[in-house]
Structures are given as C-alpha cells and as structure tokens.
C-alpha positions as CSV (number, residue, x, y, z in Angstrom):
1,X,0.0,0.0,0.0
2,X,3.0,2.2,0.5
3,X,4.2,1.4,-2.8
4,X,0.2,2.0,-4.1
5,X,0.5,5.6,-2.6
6,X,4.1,6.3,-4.2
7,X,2.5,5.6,-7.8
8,X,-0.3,7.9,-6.9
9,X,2.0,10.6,-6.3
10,X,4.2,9.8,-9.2
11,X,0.7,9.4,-11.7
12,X,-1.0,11.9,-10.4
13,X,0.1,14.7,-11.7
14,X,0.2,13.5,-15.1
15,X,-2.4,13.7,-18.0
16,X,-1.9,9.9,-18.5
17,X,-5.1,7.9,-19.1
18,X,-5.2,5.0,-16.1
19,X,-6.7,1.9,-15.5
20,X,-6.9,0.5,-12.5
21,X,-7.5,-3.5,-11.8
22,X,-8.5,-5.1,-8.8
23,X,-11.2,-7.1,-7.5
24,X,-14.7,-5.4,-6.2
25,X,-14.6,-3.7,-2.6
26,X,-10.2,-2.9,-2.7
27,X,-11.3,0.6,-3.0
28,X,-10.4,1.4,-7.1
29,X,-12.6,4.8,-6.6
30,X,-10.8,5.8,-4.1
31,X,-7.6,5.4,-6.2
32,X,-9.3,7.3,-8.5
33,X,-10.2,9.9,-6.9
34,X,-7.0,10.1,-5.1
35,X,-5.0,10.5,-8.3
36,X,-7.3,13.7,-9.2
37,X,-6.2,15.5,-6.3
38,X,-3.3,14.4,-7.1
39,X,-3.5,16.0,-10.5
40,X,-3.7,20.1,-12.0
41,X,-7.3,18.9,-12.2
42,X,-7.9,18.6,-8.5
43,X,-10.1,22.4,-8.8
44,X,-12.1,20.7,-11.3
45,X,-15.0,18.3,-11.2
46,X,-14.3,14.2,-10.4
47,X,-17.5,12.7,-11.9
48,X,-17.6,9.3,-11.5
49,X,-20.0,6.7,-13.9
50,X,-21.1,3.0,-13.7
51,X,-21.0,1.9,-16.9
52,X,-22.5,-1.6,-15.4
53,X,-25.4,0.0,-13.9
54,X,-27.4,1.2,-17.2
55,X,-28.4,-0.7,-20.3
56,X,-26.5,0.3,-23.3
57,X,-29.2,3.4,-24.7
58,X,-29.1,5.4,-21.6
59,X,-25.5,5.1,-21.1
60,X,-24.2,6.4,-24.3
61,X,-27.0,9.4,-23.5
62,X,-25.6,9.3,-19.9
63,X,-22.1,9.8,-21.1
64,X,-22.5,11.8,-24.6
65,X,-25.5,14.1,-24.1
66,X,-28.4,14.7,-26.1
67,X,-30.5,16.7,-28.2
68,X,-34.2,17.6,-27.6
69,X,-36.1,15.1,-29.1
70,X,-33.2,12.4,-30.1
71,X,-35.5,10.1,-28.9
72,X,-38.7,9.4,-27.1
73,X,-38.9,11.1,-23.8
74,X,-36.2,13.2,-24.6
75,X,-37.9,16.5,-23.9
76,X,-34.7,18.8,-23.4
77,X,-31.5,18.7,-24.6
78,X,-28.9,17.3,-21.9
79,X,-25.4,17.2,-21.2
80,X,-23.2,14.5,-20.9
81,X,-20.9,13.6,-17.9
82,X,-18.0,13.4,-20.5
83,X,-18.8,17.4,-21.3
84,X,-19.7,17.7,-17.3
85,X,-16.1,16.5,-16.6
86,X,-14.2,19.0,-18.8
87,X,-11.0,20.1,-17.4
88,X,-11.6,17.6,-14.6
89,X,-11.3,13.7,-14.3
90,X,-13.8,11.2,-16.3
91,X,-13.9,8.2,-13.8
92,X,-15.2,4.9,-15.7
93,X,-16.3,2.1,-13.3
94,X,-16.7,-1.6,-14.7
95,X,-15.3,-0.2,-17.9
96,X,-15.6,-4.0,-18.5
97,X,-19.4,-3.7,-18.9
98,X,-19.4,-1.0,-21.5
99,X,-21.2,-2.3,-24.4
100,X,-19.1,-2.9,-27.3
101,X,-21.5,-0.6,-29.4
102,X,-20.4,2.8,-27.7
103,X,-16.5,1.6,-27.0
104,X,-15.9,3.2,-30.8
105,X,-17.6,6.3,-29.8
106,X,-15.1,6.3,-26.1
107,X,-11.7,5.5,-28.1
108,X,-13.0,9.0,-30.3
109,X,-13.0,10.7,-27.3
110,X,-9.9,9.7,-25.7
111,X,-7.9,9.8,-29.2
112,X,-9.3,13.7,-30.0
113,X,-11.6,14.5,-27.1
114,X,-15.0,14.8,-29.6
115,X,-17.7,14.5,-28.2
116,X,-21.1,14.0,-30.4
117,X,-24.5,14.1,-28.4
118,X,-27.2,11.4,-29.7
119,X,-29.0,13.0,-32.4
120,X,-26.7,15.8,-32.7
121,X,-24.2,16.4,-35.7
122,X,-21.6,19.1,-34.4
123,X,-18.9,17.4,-32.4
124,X,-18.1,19.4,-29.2
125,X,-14.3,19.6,-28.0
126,X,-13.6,18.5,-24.4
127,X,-10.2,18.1,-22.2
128,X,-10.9,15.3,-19.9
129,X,-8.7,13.1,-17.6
130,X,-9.8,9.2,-18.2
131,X,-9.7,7.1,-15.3
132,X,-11.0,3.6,-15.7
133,X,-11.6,0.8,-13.1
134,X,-12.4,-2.9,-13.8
135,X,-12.9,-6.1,-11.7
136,X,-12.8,-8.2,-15.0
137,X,-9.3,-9.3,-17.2
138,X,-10.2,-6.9,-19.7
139,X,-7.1,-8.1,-21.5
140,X,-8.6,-11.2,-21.6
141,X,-12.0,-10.0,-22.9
142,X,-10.2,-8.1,-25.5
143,X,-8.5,-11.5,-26.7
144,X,-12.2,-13.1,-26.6
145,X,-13.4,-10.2,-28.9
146,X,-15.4,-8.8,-25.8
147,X,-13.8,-5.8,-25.8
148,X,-12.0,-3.4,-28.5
149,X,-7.9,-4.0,-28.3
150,X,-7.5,-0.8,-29.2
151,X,-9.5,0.7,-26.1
152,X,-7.7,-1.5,-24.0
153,X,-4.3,-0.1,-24.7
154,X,-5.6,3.3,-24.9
155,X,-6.9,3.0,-21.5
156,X,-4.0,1.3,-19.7
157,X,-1.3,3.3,-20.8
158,X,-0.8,3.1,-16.8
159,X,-2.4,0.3,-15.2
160,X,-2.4,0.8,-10.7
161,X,-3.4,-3.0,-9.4
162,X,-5.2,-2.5,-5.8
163,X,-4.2,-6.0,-4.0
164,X,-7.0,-7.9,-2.2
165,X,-7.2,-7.3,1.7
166,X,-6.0,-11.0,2.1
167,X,-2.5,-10.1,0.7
168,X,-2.4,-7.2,2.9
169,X,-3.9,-8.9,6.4
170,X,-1.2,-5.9,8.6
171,X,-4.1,-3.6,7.3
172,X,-7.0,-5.6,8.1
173,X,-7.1,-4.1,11.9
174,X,-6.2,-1.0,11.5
175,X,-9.0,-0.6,8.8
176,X,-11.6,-2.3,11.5
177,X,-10.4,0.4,14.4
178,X,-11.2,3.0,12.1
179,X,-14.2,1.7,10.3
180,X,-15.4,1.2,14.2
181,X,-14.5,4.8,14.9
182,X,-16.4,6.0,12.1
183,X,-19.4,4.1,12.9
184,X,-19.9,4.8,16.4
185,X,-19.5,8.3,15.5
186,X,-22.6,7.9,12.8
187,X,-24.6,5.8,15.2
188,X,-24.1,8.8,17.8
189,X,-22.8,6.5,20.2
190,X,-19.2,6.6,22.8
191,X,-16.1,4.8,21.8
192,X,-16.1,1.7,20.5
193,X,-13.3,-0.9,20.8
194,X,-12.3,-4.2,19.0
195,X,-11.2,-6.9,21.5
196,X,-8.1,-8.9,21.2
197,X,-10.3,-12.2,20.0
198,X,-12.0,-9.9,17.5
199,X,-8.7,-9.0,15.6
200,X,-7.8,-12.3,15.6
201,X,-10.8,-13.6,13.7
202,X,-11.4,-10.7,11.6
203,X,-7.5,-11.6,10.3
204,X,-7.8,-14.9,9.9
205,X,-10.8,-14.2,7.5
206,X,-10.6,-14.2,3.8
207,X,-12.9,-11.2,2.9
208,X,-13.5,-11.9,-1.0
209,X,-15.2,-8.9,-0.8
210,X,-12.3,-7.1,0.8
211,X,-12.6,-3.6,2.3
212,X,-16.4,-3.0,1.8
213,X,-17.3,-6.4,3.3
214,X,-15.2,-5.3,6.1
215,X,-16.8,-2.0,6.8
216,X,-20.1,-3.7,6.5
217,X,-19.1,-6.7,9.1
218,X,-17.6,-3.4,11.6
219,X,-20.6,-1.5,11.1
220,X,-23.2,-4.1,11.5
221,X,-21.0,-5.2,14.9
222,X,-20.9,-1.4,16.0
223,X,-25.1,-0.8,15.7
224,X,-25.7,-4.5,17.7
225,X,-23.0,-4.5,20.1
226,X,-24.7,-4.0,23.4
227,X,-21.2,-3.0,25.1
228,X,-18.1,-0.6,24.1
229,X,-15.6,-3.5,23.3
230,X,-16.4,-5.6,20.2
231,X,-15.7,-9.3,20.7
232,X,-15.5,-12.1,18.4
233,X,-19.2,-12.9,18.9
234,X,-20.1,-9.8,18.0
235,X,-18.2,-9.2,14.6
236,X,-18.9,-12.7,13.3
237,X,-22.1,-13.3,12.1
238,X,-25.1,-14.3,14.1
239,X,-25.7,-18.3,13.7
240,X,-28.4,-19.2,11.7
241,X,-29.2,-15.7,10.0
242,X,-28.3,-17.0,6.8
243,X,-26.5,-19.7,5.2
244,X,-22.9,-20.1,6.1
245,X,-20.5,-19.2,3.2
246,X,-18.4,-22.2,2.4
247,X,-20.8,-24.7,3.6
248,X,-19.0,-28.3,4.3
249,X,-19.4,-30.6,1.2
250,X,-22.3,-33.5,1.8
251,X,-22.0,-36.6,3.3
252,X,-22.3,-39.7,1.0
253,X,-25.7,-40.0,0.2
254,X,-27.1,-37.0,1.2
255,X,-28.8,-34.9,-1.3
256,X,-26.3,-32.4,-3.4
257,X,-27.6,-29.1,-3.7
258,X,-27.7,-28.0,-7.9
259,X,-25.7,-24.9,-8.6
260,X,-29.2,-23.0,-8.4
261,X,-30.0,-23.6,-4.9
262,X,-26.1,-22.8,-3.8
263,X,-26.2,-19.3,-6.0
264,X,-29.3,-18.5,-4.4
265,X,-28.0,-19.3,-0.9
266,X,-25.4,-17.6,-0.8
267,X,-27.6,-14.2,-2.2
268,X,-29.2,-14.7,1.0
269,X,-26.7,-14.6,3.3
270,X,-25.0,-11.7,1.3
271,X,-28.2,-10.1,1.4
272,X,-28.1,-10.9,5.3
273,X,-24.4,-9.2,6.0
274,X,-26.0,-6.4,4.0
275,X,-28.7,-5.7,5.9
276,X,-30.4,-6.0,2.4
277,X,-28.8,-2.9,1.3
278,X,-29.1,-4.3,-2.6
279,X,-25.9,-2.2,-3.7
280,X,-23.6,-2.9,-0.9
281,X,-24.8,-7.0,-1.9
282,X,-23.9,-6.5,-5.2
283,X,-20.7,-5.0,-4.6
284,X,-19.4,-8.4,-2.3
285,X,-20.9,-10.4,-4.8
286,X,-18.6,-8.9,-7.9
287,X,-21.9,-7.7,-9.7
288,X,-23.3,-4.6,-10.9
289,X,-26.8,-4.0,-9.2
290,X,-28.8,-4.6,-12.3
291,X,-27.8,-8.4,-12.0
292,X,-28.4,-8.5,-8.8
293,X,-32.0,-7.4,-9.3
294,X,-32.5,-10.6,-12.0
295,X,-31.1,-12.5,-9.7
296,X,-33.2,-12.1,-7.2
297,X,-36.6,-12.0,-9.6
298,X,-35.3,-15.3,-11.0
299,X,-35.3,-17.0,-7.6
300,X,-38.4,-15.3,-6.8
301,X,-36.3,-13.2,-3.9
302,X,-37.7,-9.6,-4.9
C-alpha cells in the first residue's frame, strides 16, 4: 500500500489515461479519486460513472448528451458527464461492462476529445482526464473479442493494481479500528473498541469482498453490540441468519444441492451481511446491481 500511494504521487500529476484493476470492494474509486487530487485537475470536477449500472441506450445518452427530441422522452437537450467533466477527471467504473457498441464512440473521445450528443451532428471539444476501473481481465475480454484492443491499450497506458485485503492482512485491523471509529460516531454512540479475540478472527478471515465487506461486518457489529468493546461474537455473524458461506461438502448419500440452490443461498446470506442494502450485496458479490435485481426475480427473492 505504501508502494500504491508512491505511484499515486508519481501518476497523479500526469495527463496519463489510467486503468486501475483489482477485485470489487479494494477501493479502485478511491484510487481514483486520489489521483485527481493528485492531479492540475484537483479544482475541477471528479465525476464518476457506472457503466454496469445502465443498459447500453441510456449510457451512451448518460455519457454523450443529447438533443431535444433524439429520442422518445427526450424533452430537453442534456449534457453529458463526459462534457460535465471537462477540465476535470472522467472516472469509468466496470469499464468492463461498456457495451461494445459505444466503445468506438469512447476511443474518439480519448484519441481527440470529440464528443457527439445522440442526435446531434456538431462534435463538441472536451479536455478530460480518463480514469477507468475494472474487476474483469479486460485483457482477456479483448483476446475473446469482448472488448475493442484498441480501447484496451488506450486505457492502460498506466495500469495501478489495488491488491485484495488477504494479501495485505497488517491492514485488516487498523481498517476495523477506524471503520469502528467511524461508525460509532454515525450511530451517535461513545467509543467503541475491537477486543483482542475480535482482531484475531477478523484476520484470519478471507474477505472476497475485501474492504467494503469489512466495513459492513464493523458497522453491523458497531449498531448491535450491546457494550463498548467488540468481541469475536459480535463481529462474526449471528448463527443461523443466513446460510454459512463455504458450507462443508455432503456426506455420501445426502442430497447435493444443484448450482441454483447454492447461487441463491449464498444471495441470501449476502443479502443478510448487507442488511439488504441491494448495492452494498452486489458489490461483495462482484456484480453490478442490475444483475443483482435478475437475480433475485429469477429465484423469486424480490
């Protein structure tokens, strides 16, 4: 992390177009947004997008603009979060879910900073910082034809990798003390401390979905703790809420659950950690929210 914070400095201040890689929950926004303050651009405007979080007709309208009456429902002419982040920093999240049919219309914009509105024919000019984030190999995706090779290598002229909390487990308690802090302060109640048996087992966890789970876990503990030092039975969770993740494997001849019944399991008991906060579940579970929600309609879980 040391080393993370070195290349942020070095970056930074550079016009260079980023990628950054790492699984969901390391914290790749706040890389991001980091290397803008970093940057000239810090007095300027950081917008961030989703590009997993809209289907691909609103997004290129989300990121482009568009004219009055482009298409149906487009009363007024809008402006696009490309234009809105002129000067400033264009942050791309899931860049791996862009659909292929507006990557063209992105590589444009990175290569001569044109921007063309849906329905519009005069190209605006823009000077925009690209920062893009993706959970996925997009280098693999580009081999697989799921993604433009030429977008990939405009995008990663500098690629950052944030490491998963299990390869850095030193952080794992100082990140608890002050997710703790934060949350007793939210919750408008005293000090909160984690016991010595807590910081054992929050180490010797493997949070797949790193940092966020772990503010979750320390903020669920900090709202149902009845007492001012946090114990192992109190950051764990509750037995029999939900599923437990990592269920042992059946016994011969007991029934084997299909893939189905294990998927929708283990929804639950994200769900569960959650507190059914649907974006904070789709986050652990490496999905954009819109998946989430099919998810949970296909398994009847709305």
């Amino acid at each position: 992390m040391v080393e993370l914070r070195r290349t942020i400095e070095k970056v930074g201040p550079t016009p260079s177009t980023v990628l950054i890689t790492g699984e969901s929950g390391t914290g790749k926004e706040l890389v991001a947004r980091a290397l803008h303050l970093a940057s000239p651009r810090s007095r300027a405007a950081f917008v961030p997008v989703n590009c997993g979080a809209l289907v691909a007709s609103l997004l290129e309208s989300e990121l482009f603009g568009h004219l009055k009456g482009s298409f149906t429902g487009a009363d007024t002419a809008k402006r696009g979060l490309v234009t809105a982040a002129d000067n400033g920093t264009l942050f791309l999240d899931e860049i791996g879910e862009l659909p292929l049919e507006l990557q063209p219309k992105l590589l444009r914009t990175l290569q001569s900073g044109e921007v063309k509105p849906v329905g519009g024919t005069d190209v605006l000019t823009v000077d925009v910082r690209v920062v893009a984030a993706s959970n996925r190999p997009l280098r693999e995706l580009a081999a697989q034809g799921a993604f433009r090779e030429d977008l990939f290598y405009r995008l990663a002229v500098i690629t950052i990798d944030v490491p998963p909390l299990r390869a850095r487990r030193d952080d794992i308690a100082l990140l608890a003390r002050a997710f703790a802090a934060d949350a007793a302060h939210r919750a408008r109640r005293g000090r909160v401390e984690l016991g010595p048996d807590a910081i054992t087992w929050l180490e010797a966890q493997p949070w797949q979905g790193n940092v966020r789970e772990l503010e979750n876990c320390i903020e669920r503990a900090v709202v149902l703790a009845s007492g001012d030092i946090l114990g192992i039975d109190d950051v764990r969770p509750r037995a029999g809420t939900a599923p437990p993740i990592g269920a042992p494997r059946p016994a011969p001849g007991d029934p084997v659950p299909t893939l189905d019944e294990l998927e929708k399991a283990h929804i639950l008991h994200v769900l569960e950690l959650c507190e059914h906060q649907k974006t904070k579940a789709a986050a652990l579970l490496g999905i954009n929210r819109t998946t989430l929600w099919k998810k949970l309609r296909q398994y009847g879980l709305e």
